[in-house]
VMD Tcl script that builds the backbone (N, CA, C; Angstrom):
set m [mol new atoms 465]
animate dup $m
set s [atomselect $m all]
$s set {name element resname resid chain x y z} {
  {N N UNK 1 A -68.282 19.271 164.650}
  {CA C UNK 1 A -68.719 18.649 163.424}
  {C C UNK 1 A -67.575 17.803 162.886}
  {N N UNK 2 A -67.879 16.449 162.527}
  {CA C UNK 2 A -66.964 15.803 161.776}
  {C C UNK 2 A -67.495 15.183 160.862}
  {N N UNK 3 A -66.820 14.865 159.099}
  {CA C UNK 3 A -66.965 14.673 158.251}
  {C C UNK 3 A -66.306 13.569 157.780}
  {N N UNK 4 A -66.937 12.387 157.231}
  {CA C UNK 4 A -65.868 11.045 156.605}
  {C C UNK 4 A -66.497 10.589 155.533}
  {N N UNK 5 A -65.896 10.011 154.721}
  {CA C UNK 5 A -66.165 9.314 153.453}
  {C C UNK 5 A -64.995 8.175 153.025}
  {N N UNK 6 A -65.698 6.926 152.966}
  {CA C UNK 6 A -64.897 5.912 152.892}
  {C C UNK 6 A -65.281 5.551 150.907}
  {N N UNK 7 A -64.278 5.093 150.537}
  {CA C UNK 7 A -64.141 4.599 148.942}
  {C C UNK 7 A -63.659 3.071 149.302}
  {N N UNK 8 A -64.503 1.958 149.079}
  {CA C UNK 8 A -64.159 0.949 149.024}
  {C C UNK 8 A -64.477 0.310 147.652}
  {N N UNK 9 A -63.307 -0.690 147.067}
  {CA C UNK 9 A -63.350 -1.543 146.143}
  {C C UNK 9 A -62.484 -3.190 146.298}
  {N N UNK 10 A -63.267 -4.065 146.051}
  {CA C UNK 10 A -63.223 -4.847 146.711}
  {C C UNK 10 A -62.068 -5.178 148.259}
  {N N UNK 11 A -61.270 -5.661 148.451}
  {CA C UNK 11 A -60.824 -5.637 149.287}
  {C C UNK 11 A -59.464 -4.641 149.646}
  {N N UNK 12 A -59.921 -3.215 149.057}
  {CA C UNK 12 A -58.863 -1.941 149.185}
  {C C UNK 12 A -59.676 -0.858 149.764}
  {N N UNK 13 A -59.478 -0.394 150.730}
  {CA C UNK 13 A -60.224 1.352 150.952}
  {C C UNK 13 A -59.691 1.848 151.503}
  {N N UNK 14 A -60.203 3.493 150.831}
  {CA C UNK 14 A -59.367 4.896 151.401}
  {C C UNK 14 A -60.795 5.384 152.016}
  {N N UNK 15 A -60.446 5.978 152.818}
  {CA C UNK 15 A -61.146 6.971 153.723}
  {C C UNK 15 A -60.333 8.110 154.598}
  {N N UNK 16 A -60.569 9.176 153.571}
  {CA C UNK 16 A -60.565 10.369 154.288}
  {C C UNK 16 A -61.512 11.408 155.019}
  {N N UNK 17 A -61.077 11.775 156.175}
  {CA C UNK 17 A -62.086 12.199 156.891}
  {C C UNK 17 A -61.291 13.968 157.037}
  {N N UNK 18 A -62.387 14.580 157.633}
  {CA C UNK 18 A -61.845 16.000 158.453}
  {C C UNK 18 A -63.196 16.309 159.218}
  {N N UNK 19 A -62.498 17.539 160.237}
  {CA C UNK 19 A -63.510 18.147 160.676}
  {C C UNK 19 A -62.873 19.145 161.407}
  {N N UNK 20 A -64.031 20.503 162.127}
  {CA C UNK 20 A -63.730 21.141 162.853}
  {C C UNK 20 A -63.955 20.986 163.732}
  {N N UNK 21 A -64.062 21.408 165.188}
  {CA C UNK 21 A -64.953 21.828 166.407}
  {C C UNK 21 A -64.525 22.744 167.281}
  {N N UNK 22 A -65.451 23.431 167.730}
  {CA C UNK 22 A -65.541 24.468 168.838}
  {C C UNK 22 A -64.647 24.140 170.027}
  {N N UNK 23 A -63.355 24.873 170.193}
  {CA C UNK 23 A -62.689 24.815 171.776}
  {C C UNK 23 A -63.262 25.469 172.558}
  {N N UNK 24 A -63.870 24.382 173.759}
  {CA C UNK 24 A -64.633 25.515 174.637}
  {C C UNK 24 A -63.298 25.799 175.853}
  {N N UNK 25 A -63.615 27.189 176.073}
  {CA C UNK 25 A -62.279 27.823 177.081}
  {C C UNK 25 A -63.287 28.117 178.583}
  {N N UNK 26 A -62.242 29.132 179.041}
  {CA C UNK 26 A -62.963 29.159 180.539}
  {C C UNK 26 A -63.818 30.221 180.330}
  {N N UNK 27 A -63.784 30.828 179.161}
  {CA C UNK 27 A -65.100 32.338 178.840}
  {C C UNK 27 A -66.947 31.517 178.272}
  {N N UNK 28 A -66.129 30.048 178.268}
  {CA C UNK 28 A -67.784 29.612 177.925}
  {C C UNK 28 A -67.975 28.411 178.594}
  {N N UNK 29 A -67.180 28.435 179.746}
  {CA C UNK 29 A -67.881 27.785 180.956}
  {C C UNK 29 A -68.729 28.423 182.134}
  {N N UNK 30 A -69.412 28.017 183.218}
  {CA C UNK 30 A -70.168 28.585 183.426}
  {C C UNK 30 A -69.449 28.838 184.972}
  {N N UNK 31 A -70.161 30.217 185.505}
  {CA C UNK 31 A -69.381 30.488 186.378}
  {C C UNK 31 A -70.222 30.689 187.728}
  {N N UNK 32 A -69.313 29.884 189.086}
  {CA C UNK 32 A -70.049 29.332 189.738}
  {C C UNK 32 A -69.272 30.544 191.368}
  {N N UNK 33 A -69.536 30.164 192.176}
  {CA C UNK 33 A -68.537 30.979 193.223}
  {C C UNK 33 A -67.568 30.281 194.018}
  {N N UNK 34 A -67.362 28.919 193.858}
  {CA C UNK 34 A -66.488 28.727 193.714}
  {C C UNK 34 A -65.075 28.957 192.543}
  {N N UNK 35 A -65.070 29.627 191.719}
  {CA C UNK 35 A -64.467 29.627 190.509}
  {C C UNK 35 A -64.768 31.131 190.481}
  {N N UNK 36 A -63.794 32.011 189.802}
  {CA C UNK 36 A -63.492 32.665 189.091}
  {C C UNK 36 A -63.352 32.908 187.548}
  {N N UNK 37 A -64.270 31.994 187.046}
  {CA C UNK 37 A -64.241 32.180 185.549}
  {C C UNK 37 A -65.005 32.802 185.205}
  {N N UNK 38 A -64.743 34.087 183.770}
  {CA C UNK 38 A -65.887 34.742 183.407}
  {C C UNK 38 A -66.568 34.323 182.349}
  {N N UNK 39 A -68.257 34.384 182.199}
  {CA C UNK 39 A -69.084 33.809 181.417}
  {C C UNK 39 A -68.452 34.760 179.852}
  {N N UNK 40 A -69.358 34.045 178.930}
  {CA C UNK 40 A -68.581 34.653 177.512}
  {C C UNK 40 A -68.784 33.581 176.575}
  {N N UNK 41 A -68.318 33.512 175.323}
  {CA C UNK 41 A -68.331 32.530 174.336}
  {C C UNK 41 A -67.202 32.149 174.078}
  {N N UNK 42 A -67.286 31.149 173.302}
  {CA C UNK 42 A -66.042 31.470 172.085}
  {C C UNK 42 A -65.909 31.276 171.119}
  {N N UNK 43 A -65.352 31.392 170.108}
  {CA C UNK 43 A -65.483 31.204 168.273}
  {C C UNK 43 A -64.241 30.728 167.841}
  {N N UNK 44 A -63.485 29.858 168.565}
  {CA C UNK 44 A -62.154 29.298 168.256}
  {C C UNK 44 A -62.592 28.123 167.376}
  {N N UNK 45 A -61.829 27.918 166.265}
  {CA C UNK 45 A -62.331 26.826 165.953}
  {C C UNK 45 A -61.113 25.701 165.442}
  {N N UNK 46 A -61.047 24.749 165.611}
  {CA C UNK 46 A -59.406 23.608 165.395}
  {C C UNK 46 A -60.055 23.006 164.176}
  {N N UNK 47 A -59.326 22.530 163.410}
  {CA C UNK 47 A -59.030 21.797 162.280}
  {C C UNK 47 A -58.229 20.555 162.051}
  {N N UNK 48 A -59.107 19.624 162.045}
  {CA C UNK 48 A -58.139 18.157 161.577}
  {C C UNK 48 A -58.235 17.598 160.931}
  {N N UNK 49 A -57.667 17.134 159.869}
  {CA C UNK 49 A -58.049 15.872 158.680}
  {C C UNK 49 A -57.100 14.447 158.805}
  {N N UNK 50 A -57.743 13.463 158.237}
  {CA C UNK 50 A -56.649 12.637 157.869}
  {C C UNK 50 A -57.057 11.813 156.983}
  {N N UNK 51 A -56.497 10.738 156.399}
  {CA C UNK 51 A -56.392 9.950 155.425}
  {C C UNK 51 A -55.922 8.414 155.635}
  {N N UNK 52 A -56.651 7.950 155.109}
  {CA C UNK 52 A -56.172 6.545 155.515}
  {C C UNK 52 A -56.761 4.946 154.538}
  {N N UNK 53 A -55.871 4.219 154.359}
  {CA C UNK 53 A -55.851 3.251 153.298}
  {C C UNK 53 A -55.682 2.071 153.677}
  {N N UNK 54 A -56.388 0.800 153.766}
  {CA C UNK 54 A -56.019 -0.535 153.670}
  {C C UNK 54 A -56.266 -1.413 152.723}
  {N N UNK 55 A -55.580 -2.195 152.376}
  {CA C UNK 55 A -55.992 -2.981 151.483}
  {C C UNK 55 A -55.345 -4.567 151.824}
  {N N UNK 56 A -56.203 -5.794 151.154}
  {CA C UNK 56 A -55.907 -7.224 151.723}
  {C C UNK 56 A -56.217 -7.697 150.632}
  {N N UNK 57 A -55.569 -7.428 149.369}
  {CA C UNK 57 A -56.063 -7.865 147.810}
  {C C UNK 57 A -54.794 -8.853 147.460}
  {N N UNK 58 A -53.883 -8.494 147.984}
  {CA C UNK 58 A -52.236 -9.282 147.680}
  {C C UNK 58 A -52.483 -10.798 147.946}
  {N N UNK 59 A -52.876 -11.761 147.854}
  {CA C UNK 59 A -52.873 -13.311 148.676}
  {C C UNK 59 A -53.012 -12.719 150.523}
  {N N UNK 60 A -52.230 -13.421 150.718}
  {CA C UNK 60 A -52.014 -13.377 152.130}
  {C C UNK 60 A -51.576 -12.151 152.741}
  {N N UNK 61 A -50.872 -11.410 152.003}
  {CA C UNK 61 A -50.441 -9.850 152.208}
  {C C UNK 61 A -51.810 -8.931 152.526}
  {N N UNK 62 A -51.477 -8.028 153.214}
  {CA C UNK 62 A -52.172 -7.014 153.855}
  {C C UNK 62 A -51.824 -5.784 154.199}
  {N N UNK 63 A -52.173 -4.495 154.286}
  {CA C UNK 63 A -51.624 -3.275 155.256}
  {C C UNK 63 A -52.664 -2.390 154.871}
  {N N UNK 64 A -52.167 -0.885 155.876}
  {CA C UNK 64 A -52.837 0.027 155.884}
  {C C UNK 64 A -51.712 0.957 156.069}
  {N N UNK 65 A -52.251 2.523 155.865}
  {CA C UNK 65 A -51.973 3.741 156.048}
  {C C UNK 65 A -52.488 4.715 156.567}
  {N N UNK 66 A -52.118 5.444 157.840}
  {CA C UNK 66 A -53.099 6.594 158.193}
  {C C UNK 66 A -52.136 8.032 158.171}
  {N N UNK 67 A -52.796 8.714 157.740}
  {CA C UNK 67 A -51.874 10.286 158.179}
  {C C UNK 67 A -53.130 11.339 158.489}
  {N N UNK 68 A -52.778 11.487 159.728}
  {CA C UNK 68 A -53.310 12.466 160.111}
  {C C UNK 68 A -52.938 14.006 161.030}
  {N N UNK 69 A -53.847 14.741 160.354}
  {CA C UNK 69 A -53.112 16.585 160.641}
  {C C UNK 69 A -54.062 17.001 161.466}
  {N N UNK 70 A -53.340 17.954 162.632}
  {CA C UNK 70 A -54.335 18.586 163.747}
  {C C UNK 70 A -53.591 19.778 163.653}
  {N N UNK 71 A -54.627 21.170 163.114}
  {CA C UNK 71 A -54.428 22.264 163.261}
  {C C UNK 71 A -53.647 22.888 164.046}
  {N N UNK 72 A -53.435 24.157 163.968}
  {CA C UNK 72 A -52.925 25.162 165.453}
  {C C UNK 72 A -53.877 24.824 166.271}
  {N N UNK 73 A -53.919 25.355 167.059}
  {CA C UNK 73 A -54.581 24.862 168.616}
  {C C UNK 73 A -54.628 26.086 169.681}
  {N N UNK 74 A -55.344 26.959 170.223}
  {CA C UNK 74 A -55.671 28.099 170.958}
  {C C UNK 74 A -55.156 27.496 172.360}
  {N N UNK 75 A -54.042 28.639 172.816}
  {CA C UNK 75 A -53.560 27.871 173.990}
  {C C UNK 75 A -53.856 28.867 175.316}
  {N N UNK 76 A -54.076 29.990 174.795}
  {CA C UNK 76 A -54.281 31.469 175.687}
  {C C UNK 76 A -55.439 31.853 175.214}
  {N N UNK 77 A -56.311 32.371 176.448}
  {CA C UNK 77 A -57.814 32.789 176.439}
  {C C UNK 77 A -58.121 34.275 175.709}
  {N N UNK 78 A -56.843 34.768 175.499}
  {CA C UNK 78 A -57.365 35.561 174.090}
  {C C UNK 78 A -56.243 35.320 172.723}
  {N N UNK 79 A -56.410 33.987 172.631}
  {CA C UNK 79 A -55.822 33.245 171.124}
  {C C UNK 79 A -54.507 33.711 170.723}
  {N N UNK 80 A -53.609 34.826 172.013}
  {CA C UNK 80 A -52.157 35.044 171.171}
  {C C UNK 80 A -51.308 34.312 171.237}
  {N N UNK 81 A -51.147 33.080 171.915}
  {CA C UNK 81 A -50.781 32.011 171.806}
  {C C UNK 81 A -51.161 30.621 171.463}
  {N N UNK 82 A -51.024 29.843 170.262}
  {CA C UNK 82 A -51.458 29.165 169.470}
  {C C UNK 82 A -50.003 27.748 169.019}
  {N N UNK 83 A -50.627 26.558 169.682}
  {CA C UNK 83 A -50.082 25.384 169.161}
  {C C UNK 83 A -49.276 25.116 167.510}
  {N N UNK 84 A -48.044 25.049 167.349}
  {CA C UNK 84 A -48.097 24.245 166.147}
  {C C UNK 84 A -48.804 22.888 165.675}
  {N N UNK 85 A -49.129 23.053 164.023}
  {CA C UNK 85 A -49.918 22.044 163.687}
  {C C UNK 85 A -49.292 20.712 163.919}
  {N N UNK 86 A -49.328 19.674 163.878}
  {CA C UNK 86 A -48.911 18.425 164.123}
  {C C UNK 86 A -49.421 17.219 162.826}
  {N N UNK 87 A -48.463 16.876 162.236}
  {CA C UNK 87 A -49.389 15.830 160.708}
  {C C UNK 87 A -48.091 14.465 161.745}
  {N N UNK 88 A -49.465 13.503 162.306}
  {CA C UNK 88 A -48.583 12.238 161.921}
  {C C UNK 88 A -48.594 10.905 161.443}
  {N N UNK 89 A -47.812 9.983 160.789}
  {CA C UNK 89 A -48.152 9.313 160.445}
  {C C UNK 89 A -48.513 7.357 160.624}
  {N N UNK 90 A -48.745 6.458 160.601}
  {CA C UNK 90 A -49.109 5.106 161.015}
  {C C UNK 90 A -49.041 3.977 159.765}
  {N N UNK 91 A -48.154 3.099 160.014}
  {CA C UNK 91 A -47.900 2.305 159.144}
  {C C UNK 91 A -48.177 0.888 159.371}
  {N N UNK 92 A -49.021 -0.417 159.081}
  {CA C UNK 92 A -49.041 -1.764 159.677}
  {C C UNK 92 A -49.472 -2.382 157.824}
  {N N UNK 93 A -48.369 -3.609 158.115}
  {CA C UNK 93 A -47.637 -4.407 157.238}
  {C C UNK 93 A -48.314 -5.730 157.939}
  {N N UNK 94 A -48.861 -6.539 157.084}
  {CA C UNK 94 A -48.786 -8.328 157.503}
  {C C UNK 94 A -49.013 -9.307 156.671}
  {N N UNK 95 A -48.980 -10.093 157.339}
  {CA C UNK 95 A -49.315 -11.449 156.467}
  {C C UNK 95 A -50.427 -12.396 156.952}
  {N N UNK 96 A -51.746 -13.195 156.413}
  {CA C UNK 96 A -51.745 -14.378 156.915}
  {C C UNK 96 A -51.222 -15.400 156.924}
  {N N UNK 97 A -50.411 -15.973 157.792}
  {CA C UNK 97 A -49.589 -17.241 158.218}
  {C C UNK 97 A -50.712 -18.807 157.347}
  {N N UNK 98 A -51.840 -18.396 158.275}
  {CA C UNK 98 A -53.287 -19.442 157.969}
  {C C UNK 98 A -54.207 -19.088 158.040}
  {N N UNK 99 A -55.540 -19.487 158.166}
  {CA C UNK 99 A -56.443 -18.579 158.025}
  {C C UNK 99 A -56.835 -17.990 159.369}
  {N N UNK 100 A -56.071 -19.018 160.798}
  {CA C UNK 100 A -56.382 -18.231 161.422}
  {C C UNK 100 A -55.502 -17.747 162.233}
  {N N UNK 101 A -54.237 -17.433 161.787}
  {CA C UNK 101 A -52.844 -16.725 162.635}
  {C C UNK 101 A -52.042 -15.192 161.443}
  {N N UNK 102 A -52.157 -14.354 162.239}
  {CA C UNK 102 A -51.687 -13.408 161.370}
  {C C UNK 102 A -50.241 -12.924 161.797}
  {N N UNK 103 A -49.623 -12.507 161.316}
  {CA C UNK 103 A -48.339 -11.565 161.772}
  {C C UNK 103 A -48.463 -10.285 161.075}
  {N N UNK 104 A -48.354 -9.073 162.070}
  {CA C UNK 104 A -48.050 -7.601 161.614}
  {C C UNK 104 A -47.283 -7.232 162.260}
  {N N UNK 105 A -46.419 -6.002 161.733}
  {CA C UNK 105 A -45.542 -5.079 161.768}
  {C C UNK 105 A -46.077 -4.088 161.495}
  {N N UNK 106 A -46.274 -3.339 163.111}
  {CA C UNK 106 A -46.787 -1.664 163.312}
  {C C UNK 106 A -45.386 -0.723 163.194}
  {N N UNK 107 A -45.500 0.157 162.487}
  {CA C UNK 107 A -45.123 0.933 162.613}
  {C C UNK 107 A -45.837 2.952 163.013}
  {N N UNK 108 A -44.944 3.499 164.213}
  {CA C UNK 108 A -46.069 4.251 164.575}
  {C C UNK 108 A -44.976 5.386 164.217}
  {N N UNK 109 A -44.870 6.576 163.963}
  {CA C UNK 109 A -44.477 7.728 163.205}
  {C C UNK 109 A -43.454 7.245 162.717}
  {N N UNK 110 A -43.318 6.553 161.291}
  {CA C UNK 110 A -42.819 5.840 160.372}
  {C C UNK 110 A -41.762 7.057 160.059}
  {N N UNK 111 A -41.747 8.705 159.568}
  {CA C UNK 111 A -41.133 9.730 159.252}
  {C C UNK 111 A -40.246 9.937 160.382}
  {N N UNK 112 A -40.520 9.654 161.751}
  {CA C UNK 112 A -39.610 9.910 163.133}
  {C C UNK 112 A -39.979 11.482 163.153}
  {N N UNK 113 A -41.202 12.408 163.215}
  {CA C UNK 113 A -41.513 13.535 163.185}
  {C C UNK 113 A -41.684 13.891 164.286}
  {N N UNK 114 A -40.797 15.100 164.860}
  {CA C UNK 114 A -40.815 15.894 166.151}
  {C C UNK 114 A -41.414 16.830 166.382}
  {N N UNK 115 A -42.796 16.346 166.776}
  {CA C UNK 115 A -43.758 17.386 167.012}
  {C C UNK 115 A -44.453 17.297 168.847}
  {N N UNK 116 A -45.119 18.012 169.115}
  {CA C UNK 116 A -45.836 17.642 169.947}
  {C C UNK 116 A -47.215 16.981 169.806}
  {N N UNK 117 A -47.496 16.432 171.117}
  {CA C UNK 117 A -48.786 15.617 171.189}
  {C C UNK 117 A -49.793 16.128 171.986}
  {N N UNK 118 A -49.183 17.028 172.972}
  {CA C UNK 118 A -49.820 17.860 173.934}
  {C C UNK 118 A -48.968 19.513 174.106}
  {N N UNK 119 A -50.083 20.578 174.080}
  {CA C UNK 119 A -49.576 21.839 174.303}
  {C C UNK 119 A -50.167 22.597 175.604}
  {N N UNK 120 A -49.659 23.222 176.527}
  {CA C UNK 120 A -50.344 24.196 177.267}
  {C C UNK 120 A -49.351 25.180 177.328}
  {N N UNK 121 A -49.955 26.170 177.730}
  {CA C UNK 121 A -50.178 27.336 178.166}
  {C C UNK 121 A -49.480 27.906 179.463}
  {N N UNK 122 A -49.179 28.323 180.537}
  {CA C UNK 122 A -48.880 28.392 181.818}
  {C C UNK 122 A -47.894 28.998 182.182}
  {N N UNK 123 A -48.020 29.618 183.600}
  {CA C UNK 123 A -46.337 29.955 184.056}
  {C C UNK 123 A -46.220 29.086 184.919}
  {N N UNK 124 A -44.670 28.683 185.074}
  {CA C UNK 124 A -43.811 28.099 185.882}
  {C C UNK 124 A -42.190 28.320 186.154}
  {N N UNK 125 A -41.892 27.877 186.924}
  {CA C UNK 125 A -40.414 28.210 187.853}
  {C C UNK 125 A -39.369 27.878 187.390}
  {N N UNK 126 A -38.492 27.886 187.032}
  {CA C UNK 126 A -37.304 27.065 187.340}
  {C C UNK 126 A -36.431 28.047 188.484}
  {N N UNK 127 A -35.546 27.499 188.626}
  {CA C UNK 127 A -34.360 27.912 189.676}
  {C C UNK 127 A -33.759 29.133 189.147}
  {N N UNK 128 A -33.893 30.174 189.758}
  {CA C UNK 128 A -33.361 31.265 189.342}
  {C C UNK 128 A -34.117 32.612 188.478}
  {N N UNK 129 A -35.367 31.703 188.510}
  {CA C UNK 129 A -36.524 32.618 187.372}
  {C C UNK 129 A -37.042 33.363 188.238}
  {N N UNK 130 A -37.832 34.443 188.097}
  {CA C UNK 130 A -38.569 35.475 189.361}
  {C C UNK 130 A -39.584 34.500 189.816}
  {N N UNK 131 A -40.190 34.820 191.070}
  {CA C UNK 131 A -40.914 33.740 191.949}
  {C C UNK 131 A -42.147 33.845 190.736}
  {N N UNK 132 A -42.379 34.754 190.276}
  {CA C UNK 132 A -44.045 34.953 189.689}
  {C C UNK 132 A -44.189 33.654 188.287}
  {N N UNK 133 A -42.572 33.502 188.641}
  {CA C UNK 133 A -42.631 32.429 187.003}
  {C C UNK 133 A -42.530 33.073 185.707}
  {N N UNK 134 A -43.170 32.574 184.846}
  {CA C UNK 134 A -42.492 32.738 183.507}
  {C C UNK 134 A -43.388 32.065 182.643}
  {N N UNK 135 A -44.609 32.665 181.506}
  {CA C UNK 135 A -45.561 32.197 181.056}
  {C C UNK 135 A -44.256 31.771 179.470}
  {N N UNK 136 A -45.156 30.040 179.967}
  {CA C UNK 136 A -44.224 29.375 178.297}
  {C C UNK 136 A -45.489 28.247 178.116}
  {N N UNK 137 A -45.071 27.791 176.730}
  {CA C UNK 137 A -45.291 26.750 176.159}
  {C C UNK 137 A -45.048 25.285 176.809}
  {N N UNK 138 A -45.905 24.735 177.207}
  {CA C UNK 138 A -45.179 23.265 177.863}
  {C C UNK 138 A -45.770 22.463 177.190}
  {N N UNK 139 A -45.012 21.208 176.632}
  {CA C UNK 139 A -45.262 20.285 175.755}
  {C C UNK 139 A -44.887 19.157 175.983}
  {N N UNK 140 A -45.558 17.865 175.170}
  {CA C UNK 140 A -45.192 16.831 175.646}
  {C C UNK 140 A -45.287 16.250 174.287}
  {N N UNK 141 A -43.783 15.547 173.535}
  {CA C UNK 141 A -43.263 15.684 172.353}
  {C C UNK 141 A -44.047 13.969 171.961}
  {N N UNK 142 A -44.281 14.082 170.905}
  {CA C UNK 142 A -44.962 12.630 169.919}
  {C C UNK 142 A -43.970 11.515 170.462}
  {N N UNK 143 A -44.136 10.354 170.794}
  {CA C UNK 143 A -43.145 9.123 170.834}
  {C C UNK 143 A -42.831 9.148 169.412}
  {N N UNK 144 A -41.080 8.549 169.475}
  {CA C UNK 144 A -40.454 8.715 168.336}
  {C C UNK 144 A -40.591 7.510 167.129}
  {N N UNK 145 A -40.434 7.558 166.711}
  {CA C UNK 145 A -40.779 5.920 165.660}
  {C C UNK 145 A -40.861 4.601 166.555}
  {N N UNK 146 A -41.715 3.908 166.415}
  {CA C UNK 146 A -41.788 3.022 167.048}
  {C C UNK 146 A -42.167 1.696 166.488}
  {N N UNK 147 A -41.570 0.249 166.308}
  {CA C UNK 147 A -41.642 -0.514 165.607}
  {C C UNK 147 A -41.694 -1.862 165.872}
  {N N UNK 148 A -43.515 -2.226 166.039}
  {CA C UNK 148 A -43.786 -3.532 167.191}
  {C C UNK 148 A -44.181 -4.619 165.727}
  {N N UNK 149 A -44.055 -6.093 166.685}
  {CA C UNK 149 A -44.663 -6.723 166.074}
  {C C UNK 149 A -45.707 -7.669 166.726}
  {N N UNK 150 A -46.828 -7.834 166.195}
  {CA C UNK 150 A -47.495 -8.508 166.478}
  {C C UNK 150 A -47.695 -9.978 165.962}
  {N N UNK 151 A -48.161 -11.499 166.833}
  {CA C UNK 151 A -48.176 -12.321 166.222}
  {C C UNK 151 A -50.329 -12.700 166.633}
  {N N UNK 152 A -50.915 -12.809 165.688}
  {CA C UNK 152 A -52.670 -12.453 166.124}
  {C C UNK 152 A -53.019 -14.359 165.890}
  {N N UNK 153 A -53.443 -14.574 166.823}
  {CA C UNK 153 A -54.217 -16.194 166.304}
  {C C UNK 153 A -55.517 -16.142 166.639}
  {N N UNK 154 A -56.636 -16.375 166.214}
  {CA C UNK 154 A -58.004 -16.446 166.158}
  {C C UNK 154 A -58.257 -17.630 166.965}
  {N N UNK 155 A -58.837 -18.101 167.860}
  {CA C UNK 155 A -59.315 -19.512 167.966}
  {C C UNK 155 A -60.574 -19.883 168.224}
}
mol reanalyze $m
mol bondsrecalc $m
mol representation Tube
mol addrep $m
C-alpha cells in the first residue's frame, strides 16, 4: 500500500507521501522440488515516507527538495536481524537562461549521510575465518554527496 498527497499553489508544491508493504521472504514463496523453501506467510511489514517540494515562483529561479526515510528492513527469516533505517536527502537548484535553455545544480545527499543503500543477510569467508563462514551484515553504503550540473535546452 502506498499513500500520497500533493498541496499545490500556484507554481510551489509539497507532496508528501508514505507507505507500507509486505516483505515477501522464502516462507511465502512457493515451494517447488527443485528448492528447498518452506511454504508459510509472512507479516513483516517496512515503512517509508518522504517529502518533497518544488517551486518556480522566483522569475527565472527554480528548485526542489526531497527527503526521504526507509524503515528497518527484515534481513533474517525469523526477523532477528533487521536493517538500519536510512533518511536521505536530494537537492536541485536552477535557473532559466531563456525560455528554452535551463541550467541546474543537482545535488544528491546534500548532508553527506553514511548510511546504507543495500542490506543482506549471509555467511561468508574471509582468510582465516572457519570454512563454514561467518553470518554478517553485508552492505553497500549510499554514494557520498554528489554535485552535478546540468545544462537542459529544449528544441
Amino acid at each position: 500500500m502506498r499513500v500520497g498527497a500533493a498541496a499545490s499553489s500556484g507554481t510551489t508544491t509539497i507532496a508528501p507521501t508514505g507507505g507500507c508493504c509486505s516483505t515477501p521472504t522464502s516462507r511465502s514463496l512457493a515451494h517447488d522440488s527443485a528448492t528447498t523453501i518452506p511454504l508459510g506467510t509472512s507479516s513483516r511489514i517496512n515503512r517509508q515516507s518522504g517529502i518533497g517540494g518544488s517551486d518556480g515562483g522566483y522569475g527565472p529561479w527554480f528548485g526542489q527538495f526531497q527527503l526521504r526515510y526507509f524503515g528497518p528492513r527484515p534481513l533474517s527469516e525469523d526477523d532477528s536481524v533487521r536493517s538500519k533505517a536510512t533518511t536521505l536527502a536530494y537537492l536541485r537548484v536552477g535557473c532559466k537562461i531563456t525560455p528554452n535553455v535551463r541550467l541546474a545544480i543537482d545535488v544528491s545527499n546534500p548532508f553527506d549521510r553514511k548510511a546504507s543503500g543495500i542490506d543482506d543477510f549471509y555467511a561468508s569467508r574471509l582468510q582465516g575465518e572457519p570454512l563454514a563462514g561467518v553470518e554478517d551484515v553485508h552492505f553497500h553504503p549510499v554514494e557520498p554527496r554528489r554535485i552535478r550540473a546540468s545544462l537542459i535546452a529544449n528544441f
